[in-house]
N, C-alpha and C positions, 0 to 999 in steps of 0.2 A: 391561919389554920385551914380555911377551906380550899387555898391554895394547893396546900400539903396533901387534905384530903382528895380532894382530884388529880394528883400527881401522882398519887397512890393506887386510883383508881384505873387511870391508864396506864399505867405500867402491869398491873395487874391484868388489865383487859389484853395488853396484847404480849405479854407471858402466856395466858389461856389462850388468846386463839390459836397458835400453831395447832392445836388438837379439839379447838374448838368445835369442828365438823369432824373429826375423827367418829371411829367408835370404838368406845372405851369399856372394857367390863372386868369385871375379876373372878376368875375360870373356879371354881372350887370343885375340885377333884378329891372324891371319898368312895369308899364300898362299902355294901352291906354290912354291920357288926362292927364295925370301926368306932372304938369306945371316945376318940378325941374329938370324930366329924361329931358323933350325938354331943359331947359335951358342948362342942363349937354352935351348933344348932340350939341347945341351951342356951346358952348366954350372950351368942351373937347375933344368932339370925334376927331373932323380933325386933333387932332395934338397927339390923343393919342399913333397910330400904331408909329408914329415915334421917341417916348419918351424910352429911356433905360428901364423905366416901363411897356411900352408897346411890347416891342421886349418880356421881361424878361416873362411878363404874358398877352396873348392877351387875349384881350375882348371877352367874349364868354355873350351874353344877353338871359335871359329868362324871360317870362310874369309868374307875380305872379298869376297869375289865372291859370295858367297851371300846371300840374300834374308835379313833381319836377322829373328831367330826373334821372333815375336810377345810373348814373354813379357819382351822386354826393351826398355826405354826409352832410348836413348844422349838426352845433353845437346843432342849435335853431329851432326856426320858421322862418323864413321871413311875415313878417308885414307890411314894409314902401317901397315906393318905392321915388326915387331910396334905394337901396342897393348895395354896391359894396363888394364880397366875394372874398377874398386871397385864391385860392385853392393848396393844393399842389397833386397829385393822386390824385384827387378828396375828397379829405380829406376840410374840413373850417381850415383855418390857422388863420383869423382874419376877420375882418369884419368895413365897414363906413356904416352908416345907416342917409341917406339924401345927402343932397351937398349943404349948405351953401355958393359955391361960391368955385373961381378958387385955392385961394390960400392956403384956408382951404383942401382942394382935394391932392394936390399936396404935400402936408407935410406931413398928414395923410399918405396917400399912401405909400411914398416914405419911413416913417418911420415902419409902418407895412415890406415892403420889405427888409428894415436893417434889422428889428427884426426877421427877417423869414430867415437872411444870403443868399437870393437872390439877392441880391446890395449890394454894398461896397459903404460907403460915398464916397462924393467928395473929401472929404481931407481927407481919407485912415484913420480914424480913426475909 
């Protein structure tokens, strides 16, 4: 069993480091009056810093009306808000565009982050 568990552990560790020195955050793009970013700031924000998502990539917010900060590359346009951008260097890795609600959030997310080898599921799979 502890075999297991440290085979687990290293695979894991060098899964994470490819982006281990990265820098990783997740762009949240809203405006002013935007009834979804308030609800998202509801029921996401106060728990997001504390989330392994949240450590993994902080929330970094900019207004879509504002000139798009130099250090960051989108794929696309940004259109909707909310929008929430996977960034890796300042690169787009992925992207949620609205927020449907908590549970919808948190899956997306969390599965964008697998996909990006930034998290390892819960069950090491």
């Amino acid at each position: 069993m502890r075999i297991r568990a440290f085979l687990f552990a290293f695979v894991a560790l060098i899964t994470l480091s490819g982006h281990a020195m990265a820098d990783v955050s997740l762009i949240m793009v809203e405006e002013k009056g935007c009834v979804w970013c308030a609800r998202w700031n509801e029921e996401i924000a106060p728990i997001y810093p504390k989330t392994q998502a949240g450590k993994t990539a902080p929330l970094r917010r900019i207004d879509i009306k504002a000139e798009t900060p130099s250090d960051l590359s989108f794929k696309r346009s940004l259109r909707f808000t909310p929008t929430f951008v996977l960034m890796v260097d300042g690169k787009e890795i992925s992207r949620i565009e609205g927020y449907p609600g908590e549970d919808f959030f948190w899956g997306v997310l969390e599965k964008m982050m697998f996909d990006a080898k930034l998290m390892v599921p819960p069950n090491g799979s």
